[in-house]
N, C-alpha and C positions, 0 to 999 in steps of 0.2 A: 357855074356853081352847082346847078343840079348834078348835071354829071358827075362831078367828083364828091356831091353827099353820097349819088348814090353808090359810087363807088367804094367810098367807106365803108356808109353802114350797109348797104343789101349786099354789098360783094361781089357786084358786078362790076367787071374788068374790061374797060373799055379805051385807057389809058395805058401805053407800054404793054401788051400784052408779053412781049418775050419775057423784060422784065421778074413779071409774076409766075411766069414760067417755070422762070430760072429757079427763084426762090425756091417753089415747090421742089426741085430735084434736088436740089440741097437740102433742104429740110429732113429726104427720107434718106439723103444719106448715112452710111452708117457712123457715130460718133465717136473717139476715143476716150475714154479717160484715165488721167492718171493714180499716181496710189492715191494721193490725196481728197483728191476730188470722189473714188469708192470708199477712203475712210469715213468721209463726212457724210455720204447718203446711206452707208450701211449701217452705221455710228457704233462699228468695234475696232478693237486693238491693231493693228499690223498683225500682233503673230496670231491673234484670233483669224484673222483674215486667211495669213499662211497656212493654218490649222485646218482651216475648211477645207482651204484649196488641195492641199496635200490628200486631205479625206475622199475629197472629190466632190465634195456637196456645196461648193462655191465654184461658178466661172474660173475657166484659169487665164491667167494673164497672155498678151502676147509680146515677142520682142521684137521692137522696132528697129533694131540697131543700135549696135555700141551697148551701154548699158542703160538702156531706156525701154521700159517694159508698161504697157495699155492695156486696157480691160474694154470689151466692146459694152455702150454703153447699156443696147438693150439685151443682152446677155444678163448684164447686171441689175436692169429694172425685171426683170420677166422673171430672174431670182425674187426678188423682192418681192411679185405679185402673187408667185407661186407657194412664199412663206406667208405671208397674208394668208392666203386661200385657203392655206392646211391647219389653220388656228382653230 
C-alpha cells in the first residue's frame, strides 16, 4: 500500500516501469486534429479559418489521404499562444 501511495502521489515509478515509459512517448507524440476539433479550440467560421490559411497567418492543413485533411495539434496551440502574446 505504501508503495502504490507513493507511486500516485510523489510520482515515483516503481510498478511497470516500461509501462510509464510508454505512456511518456506517446504523450509527446505529435497529435492530429480534425476541422472540427480546430473549429471548436479556435471558435471561428470554416471560411474564417480558410481565410487565414489562404493569408498564411493560420497553420495549413495536412492531407492524410483520400479526402481527409489534419491540422498538427501544436502548430495549432503555438498559433493560439502566439495570438495571445501579441495582445
Amino acid at each position: 500500500m505504501d508503495l502504490l501511495f507513493n507511486t500516485l502521489i510523489y510520482g515515483e515509478i516503481h510498478l511497470f516501469p516500461h509501462f510509464y515509459q510508454t505512456m511518456e512517448i506517446h504523450s509527446k507524440a505529435p497529435r492530429f486534429l480534425r476541422l472540427p476539433e480546430v473549429l471548436n479550440l479556435v471558435g471561428v467560421t470554416r471560411s474564417t479559418l480558410y481565410r487565414w490559411m489562404d493569408a498564411g497567418t493560420f497553420p495549413k492543413q495536412i492531407s492524410v489521404g483520400g479526402n481527409t485533411v489534419v491540422w498538427v495539434e501544436s502548430a495549432v496551440t503555438d498559433w493560439m499562444e502566439d495570438q495571445m502574446a501579441s495582445r
